[in-house]
C-alpha positions as a printed NumPy array, in Angstrom:
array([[  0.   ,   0.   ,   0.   ],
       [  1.467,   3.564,  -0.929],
       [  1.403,   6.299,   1.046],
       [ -1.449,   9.072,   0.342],
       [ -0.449,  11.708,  -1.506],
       [ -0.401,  15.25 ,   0.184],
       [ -3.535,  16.061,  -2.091],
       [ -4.856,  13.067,  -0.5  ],
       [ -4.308,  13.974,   2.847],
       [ -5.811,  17.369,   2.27 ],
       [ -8.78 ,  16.337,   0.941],
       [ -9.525,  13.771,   3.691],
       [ -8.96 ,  16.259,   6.472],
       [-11.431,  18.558,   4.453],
       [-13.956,  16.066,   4.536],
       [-13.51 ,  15.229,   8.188],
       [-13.917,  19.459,   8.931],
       [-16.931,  19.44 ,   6.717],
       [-18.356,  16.42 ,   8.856],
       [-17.214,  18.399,  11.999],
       [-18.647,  21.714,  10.66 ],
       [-21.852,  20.113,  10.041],
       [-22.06 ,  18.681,  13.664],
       [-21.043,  21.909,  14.911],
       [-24.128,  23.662,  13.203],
       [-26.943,  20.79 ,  14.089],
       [-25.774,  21.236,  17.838],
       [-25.806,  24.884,  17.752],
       [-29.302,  24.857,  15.86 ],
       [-30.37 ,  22.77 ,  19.031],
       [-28.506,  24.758,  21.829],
       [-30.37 ,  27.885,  20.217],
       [-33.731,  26.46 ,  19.813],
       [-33.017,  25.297,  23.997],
       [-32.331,  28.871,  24.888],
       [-35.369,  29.991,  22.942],
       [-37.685,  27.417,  24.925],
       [-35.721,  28.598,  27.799],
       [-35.65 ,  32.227,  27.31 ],
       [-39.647,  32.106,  26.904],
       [-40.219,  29.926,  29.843],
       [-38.121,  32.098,  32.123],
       [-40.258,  35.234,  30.901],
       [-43.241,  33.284,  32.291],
       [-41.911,  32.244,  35.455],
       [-41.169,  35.745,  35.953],
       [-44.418,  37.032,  35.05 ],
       [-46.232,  34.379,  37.441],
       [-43.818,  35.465,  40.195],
       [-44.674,  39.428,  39.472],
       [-47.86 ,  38.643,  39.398],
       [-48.233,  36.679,  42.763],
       [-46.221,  39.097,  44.195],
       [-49.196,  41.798,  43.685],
       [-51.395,  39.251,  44.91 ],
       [-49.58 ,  38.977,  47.76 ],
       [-49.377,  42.824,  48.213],
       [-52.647,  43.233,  47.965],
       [-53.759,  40.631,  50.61 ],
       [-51.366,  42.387,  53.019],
       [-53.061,  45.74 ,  52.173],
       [-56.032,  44.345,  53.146],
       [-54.805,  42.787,  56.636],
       [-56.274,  44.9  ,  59.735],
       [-53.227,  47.171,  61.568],
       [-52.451,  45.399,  64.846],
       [-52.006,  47.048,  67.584],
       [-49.564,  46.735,  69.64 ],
       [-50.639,  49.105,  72.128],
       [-53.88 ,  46.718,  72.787],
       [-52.202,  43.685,  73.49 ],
       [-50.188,  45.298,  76.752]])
């Protein structure tokens, strides 16, 4: 068997970064479609949270003063 020629060499490590390169873009396609779903479900979580927050700061609103004078 001969050695491969430096042509041949070449174009086999071009077709292993092509193969690499293609790899690199399918997982980057999925890490950026995982940020997106993450991304959006964050913004939800956050809006719940807000919004249970006001709930929250409304119920307090509506708690009675106590007084600490009357319990002496």
């Amino acid at each position: 068997m001969s050695k491969p020629s430096q042509v041949d060499q070449i174009a086999e490590r071009v077709e292993r970064l092509l193969v690499r390169y293609e790899e690199l873009r399918r997982t980057n396609a999925l890490l950026t479609e995982q940020v997106a779903t993450l991304t959006h479900e964050r913004d939800s979580l956050r809006s719940r949270l807000h919004a249970a927050r006001a709930r929250v700061d409304a119920l307090i609103q509506r708690l009675p003063e106590s007084s600490t004078t009357s319990s002496q």
